[in-house]
C-alpha positions as CSV (number, residue, x, y, z in Angstrom):
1,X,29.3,34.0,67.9
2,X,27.0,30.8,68.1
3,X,27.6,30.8,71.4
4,X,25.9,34.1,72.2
5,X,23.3,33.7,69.5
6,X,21.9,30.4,70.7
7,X,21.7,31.9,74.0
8,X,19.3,34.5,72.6
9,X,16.5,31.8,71.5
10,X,13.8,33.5,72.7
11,X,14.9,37.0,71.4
12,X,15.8,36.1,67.5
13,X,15.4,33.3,65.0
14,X,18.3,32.0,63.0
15,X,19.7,30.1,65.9
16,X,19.4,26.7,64.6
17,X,21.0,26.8,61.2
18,X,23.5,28.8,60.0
19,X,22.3,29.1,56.4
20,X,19.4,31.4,58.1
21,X,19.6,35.0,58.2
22,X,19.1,35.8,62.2
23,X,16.8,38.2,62.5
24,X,15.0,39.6,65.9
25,X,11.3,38.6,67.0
26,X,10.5,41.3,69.1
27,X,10.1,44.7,68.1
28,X,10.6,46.4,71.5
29,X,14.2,44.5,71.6
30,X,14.8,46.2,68.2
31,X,13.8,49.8,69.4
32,X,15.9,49.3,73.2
33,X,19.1,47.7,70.5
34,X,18.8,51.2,68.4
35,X,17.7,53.5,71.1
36,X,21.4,55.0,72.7
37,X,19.6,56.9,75.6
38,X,18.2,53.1,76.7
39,X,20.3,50.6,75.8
40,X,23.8,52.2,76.8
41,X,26.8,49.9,75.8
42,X,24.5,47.7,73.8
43,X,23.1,50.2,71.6
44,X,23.4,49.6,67.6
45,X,23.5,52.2,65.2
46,X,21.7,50.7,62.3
47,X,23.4,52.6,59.5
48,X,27.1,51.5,60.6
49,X,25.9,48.2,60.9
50,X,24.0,48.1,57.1
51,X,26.8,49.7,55.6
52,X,29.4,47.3,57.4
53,X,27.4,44.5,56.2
54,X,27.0,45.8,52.5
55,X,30.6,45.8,51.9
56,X,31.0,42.8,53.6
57,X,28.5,41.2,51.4
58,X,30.5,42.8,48.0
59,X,33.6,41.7,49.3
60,X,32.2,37.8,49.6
61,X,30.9,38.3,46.4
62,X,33.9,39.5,44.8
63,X,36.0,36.7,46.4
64,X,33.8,33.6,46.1
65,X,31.6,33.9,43.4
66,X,32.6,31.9,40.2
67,X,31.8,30.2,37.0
68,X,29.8,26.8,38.1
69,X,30.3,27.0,41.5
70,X,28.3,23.9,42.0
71,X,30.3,21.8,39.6
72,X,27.4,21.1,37.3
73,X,27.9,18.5,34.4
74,X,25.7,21.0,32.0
75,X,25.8,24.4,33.7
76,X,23.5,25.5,30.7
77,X,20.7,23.5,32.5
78,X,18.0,25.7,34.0
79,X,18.1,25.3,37.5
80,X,14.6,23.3,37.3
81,X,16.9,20.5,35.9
82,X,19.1,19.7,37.9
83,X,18.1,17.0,40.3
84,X,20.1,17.6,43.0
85,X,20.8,21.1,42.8
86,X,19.6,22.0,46.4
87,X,22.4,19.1,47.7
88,X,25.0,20.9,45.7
89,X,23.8,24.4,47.0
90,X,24.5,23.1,50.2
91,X,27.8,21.2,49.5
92,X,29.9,24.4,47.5
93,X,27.9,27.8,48.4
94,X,29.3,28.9,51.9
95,X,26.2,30.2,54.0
96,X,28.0,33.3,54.1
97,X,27.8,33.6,50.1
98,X,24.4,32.6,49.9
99,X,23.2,35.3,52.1
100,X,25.4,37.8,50.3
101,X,23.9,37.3,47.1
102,X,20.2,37.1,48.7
103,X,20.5,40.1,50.3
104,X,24.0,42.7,49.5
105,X,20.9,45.1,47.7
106,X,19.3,45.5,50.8
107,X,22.0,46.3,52.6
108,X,23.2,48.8,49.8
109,X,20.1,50.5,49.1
110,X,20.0,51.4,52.6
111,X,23.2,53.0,52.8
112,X,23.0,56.1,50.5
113,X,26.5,57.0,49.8
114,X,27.2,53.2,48.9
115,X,23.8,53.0,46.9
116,X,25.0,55.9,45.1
117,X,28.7,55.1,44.3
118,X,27.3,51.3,43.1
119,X,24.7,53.2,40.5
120,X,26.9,55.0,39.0
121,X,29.2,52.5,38.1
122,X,25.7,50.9,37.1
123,X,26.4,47.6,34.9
124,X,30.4,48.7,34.4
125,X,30.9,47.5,37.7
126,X,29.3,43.7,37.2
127,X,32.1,42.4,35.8
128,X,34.7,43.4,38.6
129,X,32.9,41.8,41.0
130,X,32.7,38.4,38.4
131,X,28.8,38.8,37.9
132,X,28.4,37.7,34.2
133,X,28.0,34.5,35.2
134,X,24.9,35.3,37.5
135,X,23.0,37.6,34.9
């Protein structure tokens, strides 16, 4: 995959790290991507593709999220405190967690059947995915 998304430079952003989202620069590449009749065998259908991602991002979630993750002397310490917080970020938070925790809501709220099944297990449903510690 870093093959093909350096390659598209000029098209998205996101090509030089992989701790940043990749996200398209030009809106007319975004409307010939979602627009079957034009782009044929390239075309993406947005909704499969947010609600793919949504339960992607819960699954991450549910599987690597954990009690001081960062291995923090005093995990009580607001984040303010701790000196070298954005090195451990780095060090123990997969890029693919971090983005699922920035952005598994946007993904959700944009699928409606998802957005609905996660509000109505509401709050109940924090602690399956091991969330207490992140509230």
């Amino acid at each position: 995959m870093e093959r093909v998304v350096g390659l598209l430079g000029s098209l998205i952003t996101g090509t030089v790290d992989s701790r940043t989202p990749v996200c398209l620069l030009h809106t007319s590449f975004y409307e010939f991507l979602t627009e079957k009749s034009r782009s044929e065998k390239f075309f993406v259908d947005v909704s499969l593709v947010q609600r793919d991602i949504a339960f992607a991002s819960l699954r991450v979630m549910k599987h690597g999220l954990r009690f001081n993750i960062c291995f923090l002397e005093k995990p009580y310490l607001p984040n303010f405190s701790v000196p070298d917080l954005e090195k451990r970020v780095k060090e123990f938070i997969p890029a693919e967690l971090l983005y699922s925790c920035h952005f598994w809501h946007t993904h959700v709220q944009v699928t409606p059947s998802l957005a609905k099944e996660v509000e109505f297990f509401g709050w109940g449903a924090l602690p399956f995915f091991g969330w207490k510690y992140w509230l």
